[in-house]
C-alpha positions as CSV (number, residue, x, y, z in Angstrom):
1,X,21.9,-23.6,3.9
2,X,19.2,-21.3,5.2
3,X,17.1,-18.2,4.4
4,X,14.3,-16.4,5.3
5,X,13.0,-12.7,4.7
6,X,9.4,-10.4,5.6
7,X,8.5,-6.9,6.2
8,X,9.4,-5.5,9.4
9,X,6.7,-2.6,10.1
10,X,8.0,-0.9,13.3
11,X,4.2,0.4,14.7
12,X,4.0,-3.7,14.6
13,X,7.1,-4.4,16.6
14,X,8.8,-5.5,13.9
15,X,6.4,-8.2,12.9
16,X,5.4,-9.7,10.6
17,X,9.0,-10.3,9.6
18,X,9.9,-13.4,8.5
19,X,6.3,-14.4,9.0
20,X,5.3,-12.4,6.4
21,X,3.9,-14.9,3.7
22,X,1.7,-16.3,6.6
23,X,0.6,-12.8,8.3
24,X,-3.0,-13.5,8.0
25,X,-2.9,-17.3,8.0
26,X,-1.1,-20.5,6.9
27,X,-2.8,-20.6,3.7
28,X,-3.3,-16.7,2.5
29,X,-2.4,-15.3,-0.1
30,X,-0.3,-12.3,-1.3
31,X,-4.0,-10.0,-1.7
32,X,-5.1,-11.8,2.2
33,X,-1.9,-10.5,3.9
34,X,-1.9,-6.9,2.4
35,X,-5.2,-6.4,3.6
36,X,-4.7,-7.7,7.1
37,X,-1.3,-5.1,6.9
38,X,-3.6,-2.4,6.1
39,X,-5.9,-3.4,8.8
40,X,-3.3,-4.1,11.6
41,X,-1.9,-0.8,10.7
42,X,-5.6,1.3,10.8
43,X,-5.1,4.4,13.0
44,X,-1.5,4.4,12.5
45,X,-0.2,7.7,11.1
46,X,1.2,7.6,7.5
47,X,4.7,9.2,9.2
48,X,4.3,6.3,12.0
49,X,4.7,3.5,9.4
50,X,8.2,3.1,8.7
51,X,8.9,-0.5,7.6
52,X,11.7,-2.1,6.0
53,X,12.1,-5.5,3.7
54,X,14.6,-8.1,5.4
55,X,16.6,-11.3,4.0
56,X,19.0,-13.4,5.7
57,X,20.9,-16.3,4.7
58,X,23.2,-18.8,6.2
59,X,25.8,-21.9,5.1
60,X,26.8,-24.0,7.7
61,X,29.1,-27.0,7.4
62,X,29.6,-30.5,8.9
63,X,33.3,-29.1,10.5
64,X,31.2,-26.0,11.9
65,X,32.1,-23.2,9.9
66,X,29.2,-21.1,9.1
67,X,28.5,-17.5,7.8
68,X,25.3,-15.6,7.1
69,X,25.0,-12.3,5.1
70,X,22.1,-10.2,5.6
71,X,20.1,-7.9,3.3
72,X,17.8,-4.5,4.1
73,X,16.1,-2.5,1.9
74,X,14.5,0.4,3.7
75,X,11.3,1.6,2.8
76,X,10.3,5.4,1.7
């Protein structure tokens, strides 16, 4: 069993995606990887920041079956 989630902010290419927690370093915390969000998105239009929040998980068994289910919730 797997699953991972982020923000997806499209003027970034979609990152930082599941990378999210660690945006602005392994360590940072939750206040560290807003700022470097606001930062990364200076000069970006408010109507160019469309983003969405992303989770995915996964089962997999020893015989090979496996499904996922996936999870958006756009934001406004």
């Amino acid at each position: 069993m797997a699953d991972d989630s982020g923000i997806e902010v499209d003027a970034l290419g979609g990152r930082p995606g599941p990378r999210s927690a660690r945006f602005s370093g392994e360590t940072a915390t939750d206040d560290e990887n807003l700022r470097a969000m606001i930062q990364a998105l200076a000069g970006v239009p408010s109507g160019g920041r469309s983003a969405r929040y992303r989770c995915v998980a996964a089962v997999a068994w020893p015989d090979g079956r496996a499904i996922h289910a996936e999870g958006v919730c756009e934001g406004a």
